[in-house]
Structure formats: structure tokens, C-alpha cells
VOBAVEX-267180 format. One line per 8 residues: their letters; for each residue x, y, z of C-alpha. Coordinates in pm, 1 decimal. Layout:
<pts>
A	X,Y,Z  ...
</pts>
This chain:
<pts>
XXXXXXXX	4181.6,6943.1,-1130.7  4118.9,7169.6,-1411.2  4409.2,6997.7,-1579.6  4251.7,6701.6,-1569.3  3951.7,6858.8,-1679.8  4110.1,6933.7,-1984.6  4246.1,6654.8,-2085.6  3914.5,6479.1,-1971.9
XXXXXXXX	3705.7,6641.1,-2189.2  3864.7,6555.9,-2520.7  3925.8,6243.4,-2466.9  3554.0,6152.5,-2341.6  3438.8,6342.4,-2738.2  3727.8,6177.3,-2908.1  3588.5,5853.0,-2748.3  3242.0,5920.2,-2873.2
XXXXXXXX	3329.1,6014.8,-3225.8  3528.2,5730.4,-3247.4  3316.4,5472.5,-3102.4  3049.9,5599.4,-3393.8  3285.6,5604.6,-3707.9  3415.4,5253.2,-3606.5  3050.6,5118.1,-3598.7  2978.6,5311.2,-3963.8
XXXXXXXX	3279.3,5293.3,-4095.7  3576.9,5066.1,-3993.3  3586.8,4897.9,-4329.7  3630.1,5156.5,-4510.6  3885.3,5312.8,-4288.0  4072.1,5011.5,-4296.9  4047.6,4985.3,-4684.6  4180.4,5326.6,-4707.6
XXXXXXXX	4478.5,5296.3,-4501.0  4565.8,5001.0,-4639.3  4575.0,5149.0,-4964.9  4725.7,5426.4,-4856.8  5015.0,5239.6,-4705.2  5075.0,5015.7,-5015.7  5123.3,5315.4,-5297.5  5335.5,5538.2,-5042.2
XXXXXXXX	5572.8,5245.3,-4890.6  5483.1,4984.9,-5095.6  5359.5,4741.1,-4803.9  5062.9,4712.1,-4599.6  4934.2,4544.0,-4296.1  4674.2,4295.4,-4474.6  4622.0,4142.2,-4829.9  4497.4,4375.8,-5112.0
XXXXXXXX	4477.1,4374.7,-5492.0  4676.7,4543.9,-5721.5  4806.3,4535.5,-6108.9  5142.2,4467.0,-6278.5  5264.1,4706.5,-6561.2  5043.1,4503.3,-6842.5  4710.8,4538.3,-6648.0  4743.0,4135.3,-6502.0
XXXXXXXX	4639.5,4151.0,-6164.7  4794.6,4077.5,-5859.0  4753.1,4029.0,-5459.8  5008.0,4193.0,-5187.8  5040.5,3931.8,-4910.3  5275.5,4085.2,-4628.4  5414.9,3779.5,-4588.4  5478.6,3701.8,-4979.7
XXXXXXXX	5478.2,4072.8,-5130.0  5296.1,4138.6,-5473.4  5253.7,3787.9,-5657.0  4992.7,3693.7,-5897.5  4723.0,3481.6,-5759.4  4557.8,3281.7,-6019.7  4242.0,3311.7,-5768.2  4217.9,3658.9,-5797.3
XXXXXXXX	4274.2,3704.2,-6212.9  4048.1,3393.9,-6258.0  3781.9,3615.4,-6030.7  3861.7,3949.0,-6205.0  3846.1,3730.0,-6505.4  3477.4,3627.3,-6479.2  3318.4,4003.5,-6360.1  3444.3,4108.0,-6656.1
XXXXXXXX	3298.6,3810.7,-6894.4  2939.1,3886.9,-6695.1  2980.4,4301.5,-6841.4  3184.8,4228.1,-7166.4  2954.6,4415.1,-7371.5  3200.8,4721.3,-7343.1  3492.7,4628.7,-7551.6  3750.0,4739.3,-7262.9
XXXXXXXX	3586.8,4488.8,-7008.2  3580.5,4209.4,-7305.8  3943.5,4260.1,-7348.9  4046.9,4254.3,-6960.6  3812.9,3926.8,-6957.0  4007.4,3762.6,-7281.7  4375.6,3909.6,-7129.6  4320.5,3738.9,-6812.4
XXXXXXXX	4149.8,3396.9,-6917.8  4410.3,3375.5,-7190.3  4681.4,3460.8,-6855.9  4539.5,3112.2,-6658.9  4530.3,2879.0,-6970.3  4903.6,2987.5,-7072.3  4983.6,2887.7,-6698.7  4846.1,2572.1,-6641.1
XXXXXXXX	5100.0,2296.6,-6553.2  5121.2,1956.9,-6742.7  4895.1,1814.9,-6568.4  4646.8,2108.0,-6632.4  4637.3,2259.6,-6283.6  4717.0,2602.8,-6183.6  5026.5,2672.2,-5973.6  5032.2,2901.1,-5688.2
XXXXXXXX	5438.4,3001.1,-5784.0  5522.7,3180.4,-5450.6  5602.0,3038.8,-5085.9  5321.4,3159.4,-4841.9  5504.1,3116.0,-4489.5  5181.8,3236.1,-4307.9  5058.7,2895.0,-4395.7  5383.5,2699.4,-4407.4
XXXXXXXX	5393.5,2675.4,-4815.7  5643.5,2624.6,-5065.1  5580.8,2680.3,-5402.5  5432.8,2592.4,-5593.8  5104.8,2499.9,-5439.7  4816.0,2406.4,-5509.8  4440.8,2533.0,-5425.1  4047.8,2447.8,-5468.4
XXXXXXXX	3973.8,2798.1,-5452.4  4175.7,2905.9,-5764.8  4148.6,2575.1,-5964.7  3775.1,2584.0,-5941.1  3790.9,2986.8,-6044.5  4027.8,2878.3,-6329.2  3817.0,2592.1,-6465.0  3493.7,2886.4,-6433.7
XXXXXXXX	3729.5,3138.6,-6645.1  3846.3,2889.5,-6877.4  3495.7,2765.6,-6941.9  3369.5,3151.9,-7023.5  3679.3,3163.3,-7260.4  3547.5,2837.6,-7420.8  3218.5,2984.2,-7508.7  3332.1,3316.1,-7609.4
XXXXXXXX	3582.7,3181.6,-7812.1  3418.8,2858.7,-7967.7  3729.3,2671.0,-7874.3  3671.8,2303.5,-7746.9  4061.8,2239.3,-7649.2  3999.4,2527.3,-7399.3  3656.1,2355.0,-7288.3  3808.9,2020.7,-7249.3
XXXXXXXX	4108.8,2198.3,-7045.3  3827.0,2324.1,-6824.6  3598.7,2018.9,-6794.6  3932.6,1796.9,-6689.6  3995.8,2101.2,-6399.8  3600.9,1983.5,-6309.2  3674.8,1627.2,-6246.4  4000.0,1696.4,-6059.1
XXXXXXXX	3832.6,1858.8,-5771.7  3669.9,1481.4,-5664.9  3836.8,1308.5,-5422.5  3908.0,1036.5,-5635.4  4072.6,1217.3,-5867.3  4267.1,1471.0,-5736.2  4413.9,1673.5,-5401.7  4190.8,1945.6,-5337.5
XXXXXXXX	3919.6,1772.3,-5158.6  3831.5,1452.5,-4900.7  3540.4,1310.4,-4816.1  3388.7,1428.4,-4412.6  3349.2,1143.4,-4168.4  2985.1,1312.9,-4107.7  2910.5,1325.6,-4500.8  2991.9,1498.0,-4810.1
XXXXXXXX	3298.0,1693.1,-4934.3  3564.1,1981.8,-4782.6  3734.0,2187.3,-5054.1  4082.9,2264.1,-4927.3  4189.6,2658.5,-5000.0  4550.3,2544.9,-4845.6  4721.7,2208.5,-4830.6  4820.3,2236.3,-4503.3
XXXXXXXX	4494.7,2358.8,-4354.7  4205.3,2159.7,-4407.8  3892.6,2372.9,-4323.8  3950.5,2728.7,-4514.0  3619.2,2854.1,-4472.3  3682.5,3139.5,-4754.0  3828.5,2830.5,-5043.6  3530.6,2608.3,-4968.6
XXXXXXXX	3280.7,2893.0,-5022.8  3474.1,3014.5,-5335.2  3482.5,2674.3,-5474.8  3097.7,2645.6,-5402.6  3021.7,2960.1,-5549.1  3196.4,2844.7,-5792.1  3063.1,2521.5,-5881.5  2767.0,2677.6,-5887.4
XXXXXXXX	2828.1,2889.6,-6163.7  2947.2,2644.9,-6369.3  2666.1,2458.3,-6345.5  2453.6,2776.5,-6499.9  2689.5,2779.7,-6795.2  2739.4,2402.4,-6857.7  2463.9,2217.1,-6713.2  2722.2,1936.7,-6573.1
XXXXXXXX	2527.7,1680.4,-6323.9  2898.4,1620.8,-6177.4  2946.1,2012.7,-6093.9  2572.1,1990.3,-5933.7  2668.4,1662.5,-5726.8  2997.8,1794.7,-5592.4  2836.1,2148.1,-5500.3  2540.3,1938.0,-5287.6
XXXXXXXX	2819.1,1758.5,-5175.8  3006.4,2051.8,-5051.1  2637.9,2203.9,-4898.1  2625.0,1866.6,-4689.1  2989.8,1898.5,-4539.6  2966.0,2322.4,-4497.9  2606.7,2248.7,-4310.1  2790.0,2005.6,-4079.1
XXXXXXXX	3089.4,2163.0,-4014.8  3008.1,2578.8,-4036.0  2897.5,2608.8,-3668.2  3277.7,2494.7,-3550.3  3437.3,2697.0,-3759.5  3202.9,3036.3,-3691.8  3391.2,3139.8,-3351.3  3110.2,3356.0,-3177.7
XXXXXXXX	2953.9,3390.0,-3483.8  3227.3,3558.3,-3612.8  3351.1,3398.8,-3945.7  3737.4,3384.6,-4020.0  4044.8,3213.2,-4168.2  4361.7,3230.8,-4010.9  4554.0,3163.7,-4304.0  4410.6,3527.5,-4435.3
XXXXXXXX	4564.5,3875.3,-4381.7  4252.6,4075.8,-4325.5  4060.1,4327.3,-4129.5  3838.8,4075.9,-3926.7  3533.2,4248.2,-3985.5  3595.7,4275.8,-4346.7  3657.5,3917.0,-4412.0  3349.8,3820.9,-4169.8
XXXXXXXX	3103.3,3993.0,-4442.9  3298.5,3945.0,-4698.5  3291.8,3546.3,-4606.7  2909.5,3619.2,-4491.2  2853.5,3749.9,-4863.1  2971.7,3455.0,-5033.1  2737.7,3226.5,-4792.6  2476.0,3381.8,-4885.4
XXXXXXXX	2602.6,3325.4,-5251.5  2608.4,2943.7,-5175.0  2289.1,3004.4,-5007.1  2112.5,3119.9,-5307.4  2209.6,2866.2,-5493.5  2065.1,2564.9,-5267.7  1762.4,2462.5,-5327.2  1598.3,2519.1,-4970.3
XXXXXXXX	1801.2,2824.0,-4856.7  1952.9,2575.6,-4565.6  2207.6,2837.3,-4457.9  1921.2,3088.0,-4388.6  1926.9,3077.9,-3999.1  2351.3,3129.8,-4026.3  2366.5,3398.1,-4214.2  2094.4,3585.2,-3997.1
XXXXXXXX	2296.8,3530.7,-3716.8  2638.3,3639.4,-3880.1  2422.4,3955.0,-4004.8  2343.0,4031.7,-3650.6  2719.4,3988.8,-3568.3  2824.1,4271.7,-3780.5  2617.2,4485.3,-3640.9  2684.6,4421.5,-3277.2
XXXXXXXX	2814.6,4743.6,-3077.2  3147.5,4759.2,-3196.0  3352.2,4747.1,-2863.1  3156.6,4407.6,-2805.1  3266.8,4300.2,-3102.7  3615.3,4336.7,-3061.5  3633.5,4052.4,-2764.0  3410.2,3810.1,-2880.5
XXXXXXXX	3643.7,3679.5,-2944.0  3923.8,3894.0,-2838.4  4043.4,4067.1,-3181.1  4407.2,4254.1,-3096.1  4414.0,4446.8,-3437.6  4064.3,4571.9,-3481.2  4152.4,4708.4,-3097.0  4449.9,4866.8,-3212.1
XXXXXXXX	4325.4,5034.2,-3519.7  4042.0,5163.2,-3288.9  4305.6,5330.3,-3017.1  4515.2,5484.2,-3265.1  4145.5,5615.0,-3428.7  4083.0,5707.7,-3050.0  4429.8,5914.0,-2980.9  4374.7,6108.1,-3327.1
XXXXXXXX	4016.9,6210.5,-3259.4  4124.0,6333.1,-2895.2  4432.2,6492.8,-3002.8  4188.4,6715.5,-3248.4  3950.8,6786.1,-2963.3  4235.2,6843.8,-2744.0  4390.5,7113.1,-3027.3  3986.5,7252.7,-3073.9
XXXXXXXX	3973.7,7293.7,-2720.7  4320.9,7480.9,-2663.4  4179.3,7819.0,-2762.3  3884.3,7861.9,-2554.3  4111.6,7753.8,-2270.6  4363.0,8034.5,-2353.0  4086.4,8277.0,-2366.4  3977.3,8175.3,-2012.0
XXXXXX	4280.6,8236.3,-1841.0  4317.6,8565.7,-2054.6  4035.8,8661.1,-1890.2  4089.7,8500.8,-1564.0  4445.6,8729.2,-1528.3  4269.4,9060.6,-1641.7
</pts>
């Protein structure tokens, strides 16, 4: 019994502490092993940004390894354009604009040049998500720059994303338009957003009616289709390699982007409910719906925590029976 006792003990505090850092922090633990596991072994469980030698950045997939995703340098691209007032952060913005416009194909698109088996892709490939964060960098470059061949480059990325006139987008049976993050899977909840968000910003800097009309065209198919595609409230994309709550507020975070943007704030009552979500009592969270790895990650946490009580414990047990023999 007093065995059991023992054992009992830490794992009921190791179950405590862990059940509280998992509802603080299980991003940020996440983040950090990831990290962690990508500069010591050079791989990691889920997707995460990094850097070549020359500063370009680039995206680990475990499935693909460390490739440069025009998404992400066409994203890194823009933060820095919004703070170029410090030379360094000009310079980043200017290296990494200049990056998409010397890799656009011949017909002015941006290749994805890697396979991605998680979603069945060869390369190259093709997305709305980084052609719409291209034609966004490539328009900042324009104006910094004075250059109208980069503009034009830009504006002809703009009118590719209708239906009409390119691949990255079809019109919904129930109205308006889907943005397509992967060829081969249709509703990407994280490309249409991006491309939204995107469009969006454009429209700031340019003032293009057609930008406007395909964003409130995007609004009217999102609107129709987001309750599907939110499991339990829980936003996600298959296609993704992510820690599930980290991609539900990051995804949650670029709604409320899109949400800003819209007129009459029509994604208000979502995002209050996918707020809530995050903040549900962790265990909850992990089956609905039934999330393997965040369980996982929270047993290992679990077995650490209790091995430390177990080791903080040992001690005062020794002491007992010290005194229990004398």
C-alpha cells in the first residue's frame, strides 16, 4: 500500500502541474521543442520557418525537408515593407521581393519547386495562398521602387486569381469564390484566409475595384462554407503539419483579419465561438474532436512532471524509513 502511495502521490501533482501548463502554455511548449528538435537533429515533428545561408527564408515540412516557400518570403517580405524605416528591415523587404520576381515562371506565376506527398504533389505546384502574397510583395516593390514592369507583373498575378482566368479559384454552387491553397484539396481553410487577407491589402495600396470584388466574393463563399469546415469549432487543415491548437488561433487570427476588413464584421459570431474553443479545459479539448498528438505531447509532459515529483519525493521517503528502523 505504501508503495502505491508513493507512486500515487507524484503522479496525482505531476497530473496537476501538467494539466495547468498545457492550458497556459502548450503553444509555446510546442514551439520550443520544435525548435529545439530542428537545430539539434535537423528535423521536427511539424512545419517551422527557418533561413538559408543568404538570409532567404525557408519552411521545414517533415514530409519535404527545408524548401523555400514563396508563401512564406512573400509574407516575411511584406512585415518588413510595413517597418522599412530601419535600413536592415528595408533591405530584407527589397532581398526578398527582388527573390519572388526573379522566380516567377513565364507565365508570371510562382512555382512551388518541391513535391509535397502529404498532399499528393509534384512539383512544381501551384497555390492561391502564395500567388496572392507574391502579387502583395511585388506590388510594395513597385511603389518603393517606382518600377511599373514590376507593377504590371503584379497587377497580371491580380487577374489570374478569377476563375476565368486562371487555376487557383472556382466559383461555389451556393455563391461566390473558394481560393485553393492546394490543387488537390479544394477547401484549405488557411490559403483562402491568406488570399483574403491578402486581397485585402492590396486593395489599401492600389485601390483596385477587381481586388475589392474578388475579396467580397471570397467573404460570400467563406460565410457559406466556414461552419463545415470548423469541426467542433475547432479550425484545421489537414494538409498542414501543425500543433492543432496553434494552427486553430493562428487560423482564428487571420479570420479575424478578414473580419476586419468586411464591412459589417459578418464573421463576428465565429470567431467568438472559436475564441471560446481555445480556451476550453484543455483535456476537453483534446477529444472534441479526438486530437492523438496534442494527447501525446500532454503524456510525455505528464511522465516528466511525475518523474520530478517522484525524484522530489524520494528523500523524505528515505528519511521516513531512517527513522522508522531507528
Amino acid at each position: 500500500m505504501n508503495k502505491l502511495k508513493h507512486h500515487l502521490i507524484p503522479l496525482l501533482i505531476g497530473l496537476i502541474f501538467a494539466i495547468a501548463i498545457w492550458q497556459i502554455a502548450e503553444t509555446l511548449i510546442a514551439d520550443f521543442w520544435s525548435k529545439t528538435c530542428l537545430s539539434i537533429f535537423g528535423s521536427s515533428f511539424v512545419e517551422m520557418p527557418t533561413m538559408d545561408k543568404n538570409g532567404i527564408p525557408m519552411r521545414y515540412y517533415p514530409s519535404a525537408g527545408k524548401v523555400y516557400d514563396p508563401e512564406l518570403i512573400a509574407y516575411e517580405s511584406s512585415r518588413f515593407y510595413k517597418t522599412r524605416i530601419e535600413e536592415p528591415r528595408k533591405n530584407a523587404f527589397l532581398l526578398y521581393s527582388k527573390w519572388l520576381e526573379e522566380h516567377l515562371d513565364e507565365n508570371g506565376n510562382i512555382p512551388h519547386n518541391y513535391d509535397y506527398p502529404k498532399a499528393h504533389l509534384k512539383k512544381p505546384w501551384f497555390s492561391s495562398a502564395s500567388h496572392s502574397a507574391t502579387m502583395l510583395a511585388l506590388t510594395e516593390r513597385a511603389g518603393n521602387l517606382r518600377s511599373p514592369e514590376t507593377f504590371i507583373k503584379a497587377r497580371k498575378m491580380l487577374y489570374t486569381l478569377q476563375p476565368e482566368k486562371g487555376n487557383f479559384s472556382f466559383y461555389e454552387k451556393k455563391g461566390g469564390i473558394w481560393f485553393q491553397e492546394f490543387p488537390t484539396e479544394p477547401y484549405s481553410l488557411s490559403g483562402m484566409l491568406k488570399t483574403l487577407v491578402n486581397l485585402s491589402e492590396y486593395y489599401k495600396l492600389v485601390d483596385d475595384s477587381l481586388s475589392w470584388e474578388l475579396f467580397q466574393q471570397g467573404v460570400i463563399a467563406l460565410q457559406a462554407k466556414l461552419p463545415e469546415l470548423a469541426k467542433k469549432n475547432l479550425l484545421d487543415d489537414k494538409y498542414h503539419y501543425k500543433n492543432k491548437r496553434s494552427e486553430h488561433l493562428e487560423l482564428v487570427a487571420l479570420l479575424e483579419e478578414v473580419n476586419s476588413a468586411t464591412p459589417d464584421s459578418v464573421f463576428t459570431p465565429f470567431i467568438q465561438n472559436y475564441q471560446a474553443k481555445s480556451k476550453q479545459f484543455v483535456l476537453f479539448q483534446f477529444f472534441s474532436p479526438f486530437q492523438p498528438g496534442r494527447i501525446l505531447g500532454f503524456l510525455i509532459g505528464w511522465a516528466v512532471l511525475y518523474l520530478l515529483a517522484y525524484l522530489f519525493f524520494k528523500p523524505l521517503r528515505t528519511g521516513e524509513h531512517e527513522g522508522e528502523s531507528s
